[in-house]
N, C-alpha and C positions, 0 to 999 in steps of 0.2 A: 497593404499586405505585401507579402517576399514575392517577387518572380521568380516562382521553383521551377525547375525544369530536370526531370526525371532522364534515367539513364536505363535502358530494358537489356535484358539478355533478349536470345533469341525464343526465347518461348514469354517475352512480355513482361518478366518480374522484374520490378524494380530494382538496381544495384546502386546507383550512384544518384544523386544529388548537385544541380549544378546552380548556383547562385551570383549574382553578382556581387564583386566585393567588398565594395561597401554596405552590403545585406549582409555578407559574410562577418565585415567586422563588427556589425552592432548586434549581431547577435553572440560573438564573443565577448565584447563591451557585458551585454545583458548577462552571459554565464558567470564572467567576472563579479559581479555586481553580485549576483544569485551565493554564489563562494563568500562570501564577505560577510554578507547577511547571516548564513549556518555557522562559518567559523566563530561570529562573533554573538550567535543566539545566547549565550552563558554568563555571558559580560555583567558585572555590575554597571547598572543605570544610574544615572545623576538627577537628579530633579534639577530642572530649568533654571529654579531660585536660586541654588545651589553654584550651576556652572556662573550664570548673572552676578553674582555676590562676587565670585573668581574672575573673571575679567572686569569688574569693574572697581576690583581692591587697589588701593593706592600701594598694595606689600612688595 
């Protein structure tokens, strides 16, 4: 799991968020990745056979 570490005003509420940075980057890595997947929910799909036949055409 992240080692969060909370940042409080002075009556206790939460403001900030502190991470370490490579927690930081693979959770941008994971948003990245999350973007990719909705941009691309629309896409026509290939059947397997399909792409297999395409790379392994001598064309």
């Amino acid at each position: 799991m992240f080692e969060v570490k909370y940042l409080t005003d002075v009556t206790g509420k939460r403001t900030d968020v502190v991470l370490p940075c490579e927690e930081y980057d693979e959770l941008l890595e994971e948003i990245e990745d999350l973007k990719a997947i909705v941009e691309r929910k629309d896409d026509d799909l290939i059947e397997h056979s399909e792409v297999y036949r395409l790379v392994n055409s001598d064309e």
